[in-house]
ChimeraX commands (.cxc) that place a marker at each C-alpha (Angstrom):
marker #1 position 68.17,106.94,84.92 radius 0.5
marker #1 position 71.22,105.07,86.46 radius 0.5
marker #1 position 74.64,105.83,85.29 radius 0.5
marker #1 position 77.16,103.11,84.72 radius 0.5
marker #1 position 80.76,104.99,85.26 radius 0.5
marker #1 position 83.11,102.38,83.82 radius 0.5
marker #1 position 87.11,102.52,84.73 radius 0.5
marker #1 position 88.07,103.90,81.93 radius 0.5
marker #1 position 86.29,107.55,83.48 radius 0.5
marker #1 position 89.78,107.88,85.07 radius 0.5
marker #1 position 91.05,109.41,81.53 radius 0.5
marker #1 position 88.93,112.45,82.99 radius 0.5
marker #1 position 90.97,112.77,86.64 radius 0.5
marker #1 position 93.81,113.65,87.73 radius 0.5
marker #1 position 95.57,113.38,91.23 radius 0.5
marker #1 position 95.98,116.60,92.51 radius 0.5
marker #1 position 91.70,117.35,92.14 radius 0.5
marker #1 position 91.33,113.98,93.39 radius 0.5
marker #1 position 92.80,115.22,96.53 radius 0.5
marker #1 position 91.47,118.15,96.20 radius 0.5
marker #1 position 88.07,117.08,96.39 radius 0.5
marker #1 position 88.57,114.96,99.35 radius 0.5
marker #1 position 90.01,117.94,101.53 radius 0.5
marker #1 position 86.97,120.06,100.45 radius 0.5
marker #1 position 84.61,117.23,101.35 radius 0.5
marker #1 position 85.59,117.28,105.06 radius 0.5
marker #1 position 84.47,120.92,105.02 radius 0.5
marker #1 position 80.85,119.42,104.55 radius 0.5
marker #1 position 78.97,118.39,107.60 radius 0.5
marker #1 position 80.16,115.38,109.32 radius 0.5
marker #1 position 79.43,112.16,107.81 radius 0.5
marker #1 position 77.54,108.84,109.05 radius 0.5
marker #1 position 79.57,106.21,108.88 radius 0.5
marker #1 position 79.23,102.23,109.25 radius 0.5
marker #1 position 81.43,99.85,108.47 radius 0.5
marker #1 position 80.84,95.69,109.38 radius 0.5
marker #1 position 83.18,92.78,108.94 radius 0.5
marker #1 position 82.53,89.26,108.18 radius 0.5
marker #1 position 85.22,86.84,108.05 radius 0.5
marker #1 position 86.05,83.30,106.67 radius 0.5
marker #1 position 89.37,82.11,107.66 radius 0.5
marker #1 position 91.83,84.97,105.83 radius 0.5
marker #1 position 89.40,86.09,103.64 radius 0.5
marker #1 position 87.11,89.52,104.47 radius 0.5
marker #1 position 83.61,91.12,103.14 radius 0.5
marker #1 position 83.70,95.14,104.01 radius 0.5
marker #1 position 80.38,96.55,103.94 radius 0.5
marker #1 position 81.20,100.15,104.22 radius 0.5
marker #1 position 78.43,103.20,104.17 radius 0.5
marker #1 position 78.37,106.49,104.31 radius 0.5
marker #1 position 76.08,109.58,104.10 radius 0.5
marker #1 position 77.18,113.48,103.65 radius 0.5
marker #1 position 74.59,115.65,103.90 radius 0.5
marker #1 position 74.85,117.54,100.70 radius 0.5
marker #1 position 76.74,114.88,98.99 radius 0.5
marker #1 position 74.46,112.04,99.11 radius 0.5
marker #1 position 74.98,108.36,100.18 radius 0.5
marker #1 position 77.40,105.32,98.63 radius 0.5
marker #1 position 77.43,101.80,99.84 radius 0.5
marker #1 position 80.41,100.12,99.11 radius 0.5
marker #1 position 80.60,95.74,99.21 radius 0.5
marker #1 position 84.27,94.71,98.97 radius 0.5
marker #1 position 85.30,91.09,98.87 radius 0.5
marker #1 position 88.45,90.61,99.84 radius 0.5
marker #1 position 90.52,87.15,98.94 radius 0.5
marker #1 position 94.08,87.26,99.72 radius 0.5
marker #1 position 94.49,83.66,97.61 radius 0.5
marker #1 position 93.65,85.12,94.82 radius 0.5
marker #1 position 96.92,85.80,94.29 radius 0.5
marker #1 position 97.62,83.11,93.72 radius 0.5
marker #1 position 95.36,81.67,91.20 radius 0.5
marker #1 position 96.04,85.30,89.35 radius 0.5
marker #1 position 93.28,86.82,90.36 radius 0.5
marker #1 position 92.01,90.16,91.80 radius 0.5
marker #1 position 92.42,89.93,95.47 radius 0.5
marker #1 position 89.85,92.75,96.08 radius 0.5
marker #1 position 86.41,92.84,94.22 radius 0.5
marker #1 position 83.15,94.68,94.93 radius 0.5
marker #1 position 80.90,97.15,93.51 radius 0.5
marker #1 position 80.50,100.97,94.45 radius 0.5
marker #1 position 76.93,102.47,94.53 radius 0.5
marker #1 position 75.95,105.91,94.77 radius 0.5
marker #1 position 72.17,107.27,95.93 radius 0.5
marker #1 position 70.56,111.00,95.92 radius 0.5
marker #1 position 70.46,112.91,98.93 radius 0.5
marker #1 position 67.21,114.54,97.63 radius 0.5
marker #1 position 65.00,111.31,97.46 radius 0.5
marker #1 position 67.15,108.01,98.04 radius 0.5
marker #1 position 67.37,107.24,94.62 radius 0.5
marker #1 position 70.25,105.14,92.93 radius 0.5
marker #1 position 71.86,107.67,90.92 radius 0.5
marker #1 position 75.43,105.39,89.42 radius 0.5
marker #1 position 77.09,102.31,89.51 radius 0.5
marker #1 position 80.90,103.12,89.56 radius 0.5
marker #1 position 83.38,101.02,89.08 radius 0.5
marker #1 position 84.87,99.54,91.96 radius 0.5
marker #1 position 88.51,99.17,90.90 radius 0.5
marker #1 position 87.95,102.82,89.75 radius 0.5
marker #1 position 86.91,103.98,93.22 radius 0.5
marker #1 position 89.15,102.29,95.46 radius 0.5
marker #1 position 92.20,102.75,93.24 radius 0.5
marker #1 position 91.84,106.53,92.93 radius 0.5
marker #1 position 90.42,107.03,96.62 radius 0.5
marker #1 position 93.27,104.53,98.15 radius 0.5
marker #1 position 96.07,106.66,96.48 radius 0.5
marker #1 position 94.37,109.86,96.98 radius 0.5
marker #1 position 94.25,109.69,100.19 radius 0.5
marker #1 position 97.37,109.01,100.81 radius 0.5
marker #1 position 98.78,111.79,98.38 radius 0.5
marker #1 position 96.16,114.28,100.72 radius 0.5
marker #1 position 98.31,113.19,103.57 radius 0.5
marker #1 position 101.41,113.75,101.91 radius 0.5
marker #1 position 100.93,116.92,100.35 radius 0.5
marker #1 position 99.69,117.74,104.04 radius 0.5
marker #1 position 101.93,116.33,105.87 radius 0.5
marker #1 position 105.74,115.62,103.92 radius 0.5
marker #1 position 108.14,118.24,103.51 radius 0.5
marker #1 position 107.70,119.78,100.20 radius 0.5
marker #1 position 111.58,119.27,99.39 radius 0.5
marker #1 position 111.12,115.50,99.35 radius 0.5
marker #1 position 112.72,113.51,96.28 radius 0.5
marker #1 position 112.99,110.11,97.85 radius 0.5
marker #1 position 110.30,107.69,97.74 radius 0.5
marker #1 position 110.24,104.33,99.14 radius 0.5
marker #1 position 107.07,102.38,97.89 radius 0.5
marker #1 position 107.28,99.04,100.48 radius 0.5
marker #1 position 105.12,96.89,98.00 radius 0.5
marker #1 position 105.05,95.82,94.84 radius 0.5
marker #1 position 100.81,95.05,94.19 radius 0.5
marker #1 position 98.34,97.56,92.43 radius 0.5
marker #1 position 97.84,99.55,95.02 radius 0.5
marker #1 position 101.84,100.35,95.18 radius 0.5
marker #1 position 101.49,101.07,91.29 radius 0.5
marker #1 position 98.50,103.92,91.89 radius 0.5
marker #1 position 100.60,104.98,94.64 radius 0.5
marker #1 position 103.71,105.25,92.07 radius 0.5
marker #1 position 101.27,107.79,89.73 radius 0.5
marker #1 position 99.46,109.78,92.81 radius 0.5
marker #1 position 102.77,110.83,94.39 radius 0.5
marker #1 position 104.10,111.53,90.86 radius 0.5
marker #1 position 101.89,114.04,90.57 radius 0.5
marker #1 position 102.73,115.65,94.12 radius 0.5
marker #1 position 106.34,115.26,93.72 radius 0.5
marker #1 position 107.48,115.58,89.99 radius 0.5
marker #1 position 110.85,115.46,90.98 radius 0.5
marker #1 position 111.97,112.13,93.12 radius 0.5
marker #1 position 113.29,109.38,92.27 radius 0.5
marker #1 position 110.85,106.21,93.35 radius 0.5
marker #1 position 112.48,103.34,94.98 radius 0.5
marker #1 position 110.52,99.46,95.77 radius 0.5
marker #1 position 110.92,96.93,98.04 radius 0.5
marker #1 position 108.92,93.88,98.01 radius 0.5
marker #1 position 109.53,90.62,100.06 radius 0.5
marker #1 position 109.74,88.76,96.31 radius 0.5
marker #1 position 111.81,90.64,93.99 radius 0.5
marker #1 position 109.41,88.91,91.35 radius 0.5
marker #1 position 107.29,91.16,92.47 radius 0.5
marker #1 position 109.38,94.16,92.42 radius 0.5
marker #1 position 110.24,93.54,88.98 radius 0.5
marker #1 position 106.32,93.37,87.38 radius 0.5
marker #1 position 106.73,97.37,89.22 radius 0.5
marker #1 position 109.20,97.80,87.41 radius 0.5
marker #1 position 108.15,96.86,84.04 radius 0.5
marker #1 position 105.05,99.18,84.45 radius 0.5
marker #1 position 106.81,102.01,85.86 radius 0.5
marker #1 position 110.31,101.47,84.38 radius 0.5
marker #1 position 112.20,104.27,86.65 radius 0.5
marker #1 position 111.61,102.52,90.35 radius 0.5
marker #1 position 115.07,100.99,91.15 radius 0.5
marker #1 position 114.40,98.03,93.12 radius 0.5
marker #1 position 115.99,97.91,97.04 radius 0.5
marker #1 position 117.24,95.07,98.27 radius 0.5
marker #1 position 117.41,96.17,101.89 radius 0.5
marker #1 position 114.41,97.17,103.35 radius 0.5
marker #1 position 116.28,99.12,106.39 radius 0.5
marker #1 position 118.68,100.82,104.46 radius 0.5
marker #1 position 115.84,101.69,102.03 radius 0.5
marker #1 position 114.04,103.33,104.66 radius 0.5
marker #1 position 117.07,105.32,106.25 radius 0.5
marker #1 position 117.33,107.00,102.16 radius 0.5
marker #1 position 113.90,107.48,101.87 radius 0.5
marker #1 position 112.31,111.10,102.64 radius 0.5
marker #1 position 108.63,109.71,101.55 radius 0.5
marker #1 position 108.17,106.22,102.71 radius 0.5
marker #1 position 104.59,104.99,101.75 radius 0.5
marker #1 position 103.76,101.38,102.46 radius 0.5
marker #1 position 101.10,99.22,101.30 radius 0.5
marker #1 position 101.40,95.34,102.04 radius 0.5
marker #1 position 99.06,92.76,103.19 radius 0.5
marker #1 position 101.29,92.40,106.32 radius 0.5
marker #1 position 100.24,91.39,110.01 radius 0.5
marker #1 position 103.17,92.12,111.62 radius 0.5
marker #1 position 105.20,95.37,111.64 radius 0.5
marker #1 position 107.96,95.67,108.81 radius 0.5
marker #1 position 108.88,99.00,109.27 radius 0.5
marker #1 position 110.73,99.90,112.47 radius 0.5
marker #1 position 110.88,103.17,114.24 radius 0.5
marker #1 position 114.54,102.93,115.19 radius 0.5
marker #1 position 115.12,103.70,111.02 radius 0.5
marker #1 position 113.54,106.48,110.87 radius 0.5
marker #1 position 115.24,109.74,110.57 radius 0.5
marker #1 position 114.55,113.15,111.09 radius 0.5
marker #1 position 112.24,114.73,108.81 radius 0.5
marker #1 position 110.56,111.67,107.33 radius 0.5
marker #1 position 107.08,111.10,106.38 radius 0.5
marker #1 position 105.21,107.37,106.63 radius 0.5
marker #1 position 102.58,106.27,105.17 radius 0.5
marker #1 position 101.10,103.22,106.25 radius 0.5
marker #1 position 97.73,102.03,103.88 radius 0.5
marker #1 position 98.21,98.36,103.97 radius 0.5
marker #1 position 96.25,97.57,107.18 radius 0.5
marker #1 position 92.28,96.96,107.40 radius 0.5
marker #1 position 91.72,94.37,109.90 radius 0.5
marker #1 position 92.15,94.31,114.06 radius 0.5
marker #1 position 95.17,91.81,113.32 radius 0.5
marker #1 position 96.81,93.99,110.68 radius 0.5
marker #1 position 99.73,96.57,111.32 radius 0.5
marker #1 position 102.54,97.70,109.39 radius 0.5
marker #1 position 104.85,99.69,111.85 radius 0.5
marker #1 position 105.92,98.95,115.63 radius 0.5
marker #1 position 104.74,100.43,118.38 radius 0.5
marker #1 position 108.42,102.57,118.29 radius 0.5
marker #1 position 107.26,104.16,114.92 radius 0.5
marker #1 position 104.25,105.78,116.58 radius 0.5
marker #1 position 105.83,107.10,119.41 radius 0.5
marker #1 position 108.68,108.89,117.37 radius 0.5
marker #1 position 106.02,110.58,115.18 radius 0.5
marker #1 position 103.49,112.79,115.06 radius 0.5
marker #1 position 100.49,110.90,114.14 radius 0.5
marker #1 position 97.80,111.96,111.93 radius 0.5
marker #1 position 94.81,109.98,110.56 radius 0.5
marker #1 position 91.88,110.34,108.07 radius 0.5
marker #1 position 89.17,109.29,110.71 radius 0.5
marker #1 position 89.69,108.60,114.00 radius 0.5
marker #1 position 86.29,106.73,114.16 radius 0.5
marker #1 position 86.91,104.42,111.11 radius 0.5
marker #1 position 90.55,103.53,112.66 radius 0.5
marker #1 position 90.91,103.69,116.25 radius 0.5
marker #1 position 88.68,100.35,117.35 radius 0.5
marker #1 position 89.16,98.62,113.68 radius 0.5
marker #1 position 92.28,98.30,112.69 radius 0.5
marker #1 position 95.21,97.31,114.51 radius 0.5
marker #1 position 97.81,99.68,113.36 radius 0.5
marker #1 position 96.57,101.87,116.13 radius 0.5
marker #1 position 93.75,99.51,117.69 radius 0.5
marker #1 position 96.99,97.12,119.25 radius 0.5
marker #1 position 99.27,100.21,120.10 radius 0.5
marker #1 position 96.46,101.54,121.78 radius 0.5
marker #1 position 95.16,98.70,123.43 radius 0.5
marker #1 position 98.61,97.77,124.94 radius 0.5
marker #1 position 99.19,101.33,125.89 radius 0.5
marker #1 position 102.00,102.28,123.95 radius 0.5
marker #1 position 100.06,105.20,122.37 radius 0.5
marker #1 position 97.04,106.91,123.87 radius 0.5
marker #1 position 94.28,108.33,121.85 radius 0.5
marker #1 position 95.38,111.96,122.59 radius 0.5
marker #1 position 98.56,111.21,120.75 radius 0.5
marker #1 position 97.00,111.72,117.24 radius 0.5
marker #1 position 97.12,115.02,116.07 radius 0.5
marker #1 position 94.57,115.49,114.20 radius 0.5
marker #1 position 92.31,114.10,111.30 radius 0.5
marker #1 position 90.61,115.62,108.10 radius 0.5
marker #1 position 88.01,117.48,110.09 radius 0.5
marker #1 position 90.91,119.30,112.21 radius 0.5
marker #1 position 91.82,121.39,109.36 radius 0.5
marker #1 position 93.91,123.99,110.71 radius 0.5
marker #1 position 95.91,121.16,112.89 radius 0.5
marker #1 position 96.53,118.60,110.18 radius 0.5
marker #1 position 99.77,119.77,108.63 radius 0.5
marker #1 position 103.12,119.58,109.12 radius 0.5
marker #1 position 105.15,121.64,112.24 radius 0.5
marker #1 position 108.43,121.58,111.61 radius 0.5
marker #1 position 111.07,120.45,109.00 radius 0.5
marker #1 position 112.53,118.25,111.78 radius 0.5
marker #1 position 110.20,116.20,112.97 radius 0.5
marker #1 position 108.71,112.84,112.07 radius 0.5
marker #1 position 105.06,112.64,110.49 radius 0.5
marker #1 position 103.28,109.07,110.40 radius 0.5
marker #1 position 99.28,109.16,108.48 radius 0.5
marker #1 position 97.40,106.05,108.58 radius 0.5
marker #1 position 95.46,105.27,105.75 radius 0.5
marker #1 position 91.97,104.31,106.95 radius 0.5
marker #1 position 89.43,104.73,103.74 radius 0.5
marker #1 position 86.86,104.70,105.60 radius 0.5
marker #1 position 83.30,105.31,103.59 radius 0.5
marker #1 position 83.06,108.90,103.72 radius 0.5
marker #1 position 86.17,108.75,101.34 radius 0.5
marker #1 position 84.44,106.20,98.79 radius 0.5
marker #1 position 81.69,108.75,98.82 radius 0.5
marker #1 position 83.67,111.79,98.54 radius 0.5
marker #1 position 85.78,109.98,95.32 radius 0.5
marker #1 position 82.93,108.30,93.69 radius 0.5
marker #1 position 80.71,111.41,93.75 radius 0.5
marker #1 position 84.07,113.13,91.77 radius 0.5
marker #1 position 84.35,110.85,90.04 radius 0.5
marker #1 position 80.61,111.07,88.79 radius 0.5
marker #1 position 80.50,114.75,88.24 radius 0.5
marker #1 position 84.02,114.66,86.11 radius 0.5
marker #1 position 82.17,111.80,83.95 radius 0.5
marker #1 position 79.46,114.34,83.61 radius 0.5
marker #1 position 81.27,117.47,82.42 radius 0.5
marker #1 position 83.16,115.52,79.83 radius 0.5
marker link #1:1,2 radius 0.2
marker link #1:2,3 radius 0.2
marker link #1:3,4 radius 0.2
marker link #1:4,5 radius 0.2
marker link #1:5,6 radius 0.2
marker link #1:6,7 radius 0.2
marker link #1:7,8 radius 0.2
marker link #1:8,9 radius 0.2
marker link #1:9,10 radius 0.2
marker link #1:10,11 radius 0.2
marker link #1:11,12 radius 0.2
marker link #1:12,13 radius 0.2
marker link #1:13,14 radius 0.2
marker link #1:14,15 radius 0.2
marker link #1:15,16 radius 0.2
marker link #1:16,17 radius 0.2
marker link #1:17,18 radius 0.2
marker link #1:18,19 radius 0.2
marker link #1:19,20 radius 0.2
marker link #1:20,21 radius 0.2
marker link #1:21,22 radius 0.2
marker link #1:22,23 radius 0.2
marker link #1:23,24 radius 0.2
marker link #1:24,25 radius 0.2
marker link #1:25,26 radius 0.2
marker link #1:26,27 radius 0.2
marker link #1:27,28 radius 0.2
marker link #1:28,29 radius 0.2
marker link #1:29,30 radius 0.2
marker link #1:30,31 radius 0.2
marker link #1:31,32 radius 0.2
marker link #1:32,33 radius 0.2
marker link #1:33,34 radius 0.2
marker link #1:34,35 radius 0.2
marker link #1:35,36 radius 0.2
marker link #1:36,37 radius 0.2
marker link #1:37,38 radius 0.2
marker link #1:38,39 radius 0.2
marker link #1:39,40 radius 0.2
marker link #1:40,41 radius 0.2
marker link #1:41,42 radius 0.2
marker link #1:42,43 radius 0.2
marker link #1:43,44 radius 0.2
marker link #1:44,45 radius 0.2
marker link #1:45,46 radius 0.2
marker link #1:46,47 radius 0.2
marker link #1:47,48 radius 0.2
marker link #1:48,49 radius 0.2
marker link #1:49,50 radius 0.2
marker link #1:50,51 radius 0.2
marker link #1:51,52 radius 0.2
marker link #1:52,53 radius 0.2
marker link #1:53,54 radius 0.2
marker link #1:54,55 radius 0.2
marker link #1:55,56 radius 0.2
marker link #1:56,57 radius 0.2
marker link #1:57,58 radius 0.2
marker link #1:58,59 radius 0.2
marker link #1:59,60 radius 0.2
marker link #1:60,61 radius 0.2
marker link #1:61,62 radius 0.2
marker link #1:62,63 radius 0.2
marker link #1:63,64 radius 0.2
marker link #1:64,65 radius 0.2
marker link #1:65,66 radius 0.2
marker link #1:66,67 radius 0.2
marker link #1:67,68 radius 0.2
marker link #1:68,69 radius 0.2
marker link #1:69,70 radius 0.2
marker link #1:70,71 radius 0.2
marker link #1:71,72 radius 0.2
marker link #1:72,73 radius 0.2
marker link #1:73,74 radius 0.2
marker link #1:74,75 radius 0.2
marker link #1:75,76 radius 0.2
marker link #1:76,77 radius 0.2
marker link #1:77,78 radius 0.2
marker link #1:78,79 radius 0.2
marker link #1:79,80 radius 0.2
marker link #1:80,81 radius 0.2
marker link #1:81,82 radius 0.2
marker link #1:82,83 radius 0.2
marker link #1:83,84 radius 0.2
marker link #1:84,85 radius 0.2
marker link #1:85,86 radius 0.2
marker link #1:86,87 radius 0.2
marker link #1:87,88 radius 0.2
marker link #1:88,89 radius 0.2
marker link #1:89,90 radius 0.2
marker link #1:90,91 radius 0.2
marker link #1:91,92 radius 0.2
marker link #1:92,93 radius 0.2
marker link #1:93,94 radius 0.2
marker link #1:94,95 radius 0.2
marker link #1:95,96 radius 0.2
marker link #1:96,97 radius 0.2
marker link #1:97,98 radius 0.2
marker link #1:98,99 radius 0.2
marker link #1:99,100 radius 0.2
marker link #1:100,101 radius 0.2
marker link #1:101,102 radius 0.2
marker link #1:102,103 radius 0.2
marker link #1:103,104 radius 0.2
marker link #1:104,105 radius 0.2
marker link #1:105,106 radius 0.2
marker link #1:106,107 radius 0.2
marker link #1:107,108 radius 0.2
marker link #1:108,109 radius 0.2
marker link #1:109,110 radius 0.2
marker link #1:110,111 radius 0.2
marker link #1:111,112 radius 0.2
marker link #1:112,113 radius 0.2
marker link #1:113,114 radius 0.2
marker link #1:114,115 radius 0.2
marker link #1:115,116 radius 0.2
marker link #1:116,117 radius 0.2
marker link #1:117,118 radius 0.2
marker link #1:118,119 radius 0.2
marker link #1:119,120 radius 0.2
marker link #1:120,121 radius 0.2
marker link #1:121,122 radius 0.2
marker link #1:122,123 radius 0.2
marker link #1:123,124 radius 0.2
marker link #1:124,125 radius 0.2
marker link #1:125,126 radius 0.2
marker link #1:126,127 radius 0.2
marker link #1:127,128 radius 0.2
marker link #1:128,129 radius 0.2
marker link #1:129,130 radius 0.2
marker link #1:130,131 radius 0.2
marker link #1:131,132 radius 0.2
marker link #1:132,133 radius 0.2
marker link #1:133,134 radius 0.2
marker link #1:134,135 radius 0.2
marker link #1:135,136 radius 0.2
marker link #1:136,137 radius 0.2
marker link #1:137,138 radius 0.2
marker link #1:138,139 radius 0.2
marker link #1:139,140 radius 0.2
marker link #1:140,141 radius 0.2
marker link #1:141,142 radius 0.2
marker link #1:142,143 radius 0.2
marker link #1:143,144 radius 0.2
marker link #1:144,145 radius 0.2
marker link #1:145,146 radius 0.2
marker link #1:146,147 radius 0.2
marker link #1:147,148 radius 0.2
marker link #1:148,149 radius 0.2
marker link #1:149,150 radius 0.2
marker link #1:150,151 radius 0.2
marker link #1:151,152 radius 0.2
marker link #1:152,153 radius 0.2
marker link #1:153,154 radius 0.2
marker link #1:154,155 radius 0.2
marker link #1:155,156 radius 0.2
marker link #1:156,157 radius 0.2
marker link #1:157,158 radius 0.2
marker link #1:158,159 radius 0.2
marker link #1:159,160 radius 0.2
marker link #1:160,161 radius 0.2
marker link #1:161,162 radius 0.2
marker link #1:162,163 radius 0.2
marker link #1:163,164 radius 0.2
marker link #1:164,165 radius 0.2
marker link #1:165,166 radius 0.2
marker link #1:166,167 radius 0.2
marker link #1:167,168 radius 0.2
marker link #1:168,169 radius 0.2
marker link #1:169,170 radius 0.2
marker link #1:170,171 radius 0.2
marker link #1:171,172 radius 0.2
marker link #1:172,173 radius 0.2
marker link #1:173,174 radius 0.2
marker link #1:174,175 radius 0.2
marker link #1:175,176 radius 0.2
marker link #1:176,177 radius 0.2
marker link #1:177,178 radius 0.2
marker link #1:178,179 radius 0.2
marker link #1:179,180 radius 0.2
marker link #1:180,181 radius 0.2
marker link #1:181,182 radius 0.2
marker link #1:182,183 radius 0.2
marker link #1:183,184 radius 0.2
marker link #1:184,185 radius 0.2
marker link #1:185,186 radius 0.2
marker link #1:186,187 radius 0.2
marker link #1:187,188 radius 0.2
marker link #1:188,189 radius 0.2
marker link #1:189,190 radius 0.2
marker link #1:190,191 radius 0.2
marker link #1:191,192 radius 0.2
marker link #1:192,193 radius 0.2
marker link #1:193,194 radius 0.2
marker link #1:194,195 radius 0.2
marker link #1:195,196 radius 0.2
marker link #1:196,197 radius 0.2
marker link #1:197,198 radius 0.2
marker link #1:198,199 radius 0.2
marker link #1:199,200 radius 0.2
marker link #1:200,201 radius 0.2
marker link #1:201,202 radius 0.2
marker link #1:202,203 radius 0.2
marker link #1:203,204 radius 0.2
marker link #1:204,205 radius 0.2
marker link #1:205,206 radius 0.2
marker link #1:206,207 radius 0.2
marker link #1:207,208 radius 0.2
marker link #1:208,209 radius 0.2
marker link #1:209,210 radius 0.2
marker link #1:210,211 radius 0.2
marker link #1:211,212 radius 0.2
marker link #1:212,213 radius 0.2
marker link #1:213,214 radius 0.2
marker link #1:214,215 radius 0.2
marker link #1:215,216 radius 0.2
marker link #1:216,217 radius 0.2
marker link #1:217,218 radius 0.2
marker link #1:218,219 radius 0.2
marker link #1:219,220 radius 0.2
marker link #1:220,221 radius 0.2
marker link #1:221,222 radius 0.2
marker link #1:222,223 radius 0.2
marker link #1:223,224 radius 0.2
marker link #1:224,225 radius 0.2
marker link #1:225,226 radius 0.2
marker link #1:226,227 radius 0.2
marker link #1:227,228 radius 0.2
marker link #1:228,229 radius 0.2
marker link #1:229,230 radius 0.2
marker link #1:230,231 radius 0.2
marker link #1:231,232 radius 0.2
marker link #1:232,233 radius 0.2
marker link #1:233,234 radius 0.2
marker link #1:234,235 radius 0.2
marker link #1:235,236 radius 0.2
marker link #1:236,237 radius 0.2
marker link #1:237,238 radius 0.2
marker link #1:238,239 radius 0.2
marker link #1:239,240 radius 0.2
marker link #1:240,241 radius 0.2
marker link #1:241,242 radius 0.2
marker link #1:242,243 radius 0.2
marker link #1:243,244 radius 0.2
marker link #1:244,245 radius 0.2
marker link #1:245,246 radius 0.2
marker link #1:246,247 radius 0.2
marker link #1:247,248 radius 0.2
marker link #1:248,249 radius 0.2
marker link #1:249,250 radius 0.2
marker link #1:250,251 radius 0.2
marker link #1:251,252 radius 0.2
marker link #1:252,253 radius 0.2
marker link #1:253,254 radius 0.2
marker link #1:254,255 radius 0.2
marker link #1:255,256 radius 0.2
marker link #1:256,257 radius 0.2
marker link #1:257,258 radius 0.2
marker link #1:258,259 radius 0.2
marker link #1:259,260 radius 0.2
marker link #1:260,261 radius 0.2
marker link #1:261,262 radius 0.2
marker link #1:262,263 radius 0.2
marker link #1:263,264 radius 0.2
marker link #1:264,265 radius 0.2
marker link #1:265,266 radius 0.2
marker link #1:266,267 radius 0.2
marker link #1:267,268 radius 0.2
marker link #1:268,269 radius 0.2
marker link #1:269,270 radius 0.2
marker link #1:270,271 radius 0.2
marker link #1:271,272 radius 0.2
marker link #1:272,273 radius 0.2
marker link #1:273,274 radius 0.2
marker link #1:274,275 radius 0.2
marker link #1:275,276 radius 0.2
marker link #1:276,277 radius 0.2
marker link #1:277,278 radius 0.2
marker link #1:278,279 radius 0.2
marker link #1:279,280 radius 0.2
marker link #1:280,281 radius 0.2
marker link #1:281,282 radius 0.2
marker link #1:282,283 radius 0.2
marker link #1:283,284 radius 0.2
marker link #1:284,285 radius 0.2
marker link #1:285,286 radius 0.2
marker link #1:286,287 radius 0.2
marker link #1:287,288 radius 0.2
marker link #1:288,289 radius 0.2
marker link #1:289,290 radius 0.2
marker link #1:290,291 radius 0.2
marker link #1:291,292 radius 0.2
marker link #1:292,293 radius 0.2
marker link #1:293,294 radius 0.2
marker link #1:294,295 radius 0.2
marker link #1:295,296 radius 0.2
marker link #1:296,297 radius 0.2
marker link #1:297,298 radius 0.2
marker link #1:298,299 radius 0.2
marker link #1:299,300 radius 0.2
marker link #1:300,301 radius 0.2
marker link #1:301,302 radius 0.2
view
């Protein structure tokens, strides 16, 4: 019988499993991964696969309409489904905003927990959409501590943050912002860098999420080369998206210049207080898998 895991299963998770999970599902035998693109002026379908051996298959469809916005709708719809590894079988439907909110933030908060110095009790969230509101709760959970700041190009949007998470104090200059921050994490729909590496300070983590397509990056080329860079999967971001696809393409990085990604468990992790630590947020697949089958086995056991 198929299961139907609905979004309100998230009552039964919490962040730091979540994470968890994922860094105990790169221990499992490397996964096959596919991702295609199809595109209609600014608007994107992901079909993105994946298949653990152990852990079974999930196929993930997201639609993704940037003018939704507008009209006040969901920019990013889909549906999540998973299928046995014994016989092919579909074994749940799960929730798509359930799936790519918890393994959007969660990866990210991996990074982090990897990657930032545990001291860190400044948080610049560059963003003000639903993604920047998981990200608000993940690194919460990480970080009990810090104080969360927001910047958003409209302050509209900084201020419907706000009202759900009533302790971000809103920045009104995005440099400056950055220069305070110990933990900046950014998730925007942007195309051209808004962070610059000249900010950056000693000691600071980035996290860049925003960025799915070959046109898409977040930071400039300056960022990378200060940093150490880390990644969840080379394959799924290297050729595909353009926060490293342009660097690399230009030259400005070479592919030996990322340190590591999940599967280099003993090099991903931070090497001194000191230096500068940039993670790019992929979500490839493997990480839909690796959350959704959680995410079905916590719905279980409650």
């Amino acid at each position: 019988m198929t299961e139907i895991v609905p979004f309100e299963a998230e009552e039964k998770l919490d962040w730091i499993a979540l994470s968890d999970a994922i860094w105990e599902g790169h221990r499992l035998p490397p996964a096959q991964v596919n991702d295609s693109f199809l595109y209609r002026g600014d608007d994107t379908l992901l079909n993105r696969s994946a298949w653990i051996d152990g852990l079974g298959i999930a196929v993930k469809v997201a639609a993704i309409f940037p003018g939704n916005k507008q009209a006040g709708k969901p920019s990013v719809n889909g549906a999540v489904t998973l299928l046995s590894d014994v016989d092919g079988t579909l074994e749940a439907v799960v929730d798509f905003a359930l799936v790519t909110k918890w393994k959007t933030a969660g990866d990210s908060l991996l990074a982090a927990r990897r990657l930032a110095r545990p001291d860190s009790r400044e948080i610049l969230i560059v963003g003000a959409g639903n993604v920047a509101a998981s990200l608000r709760e993940a690194y919460g959970a990480a970080f009990p501590e810090a104080r969360f700041t927001v910047w958003n190009r409209s302050r509209e949007g900084a201020e419907r943050l706000k009202e759900r998470h009533p302790d971000i104090e809103i920045a009104e200059d995005l440099e400056q912002a950055v220069g305070r921050a110990d933990i900046v994490t950014c998730a925007t729909m942007a195309k051209q860098p808004v962070i610059r590496g000249d900010w950056l300070r000693p000691g600071q983590h980035l996290d860049l999420i925003g960025a799915f397509t070959p046109e898409m990056r977040e930071a400039d080329d300056r960022a990378l080369q200060r940093a150490r860079v880390f990644v969840d999967s080379k394959a799924t971001t290297f050729d595909h998206i353009g926060e490293l696809k342009i660097p690399l393409e230009s030259g400005a990085i070479r592919r030996e210049d990322v340190v590591a990604e999940y599967t280099d468990q003993d090099r991903f992790a931070r090497g001194g207080e000191d230096e500068i630590t940039l993670f790019k947020n992929g979500g490839g697949a493997h990480l839909d898998l690796m959350v959704a089958r959680h995410i079905l086995e916590r719905w279980r056991s409650a």
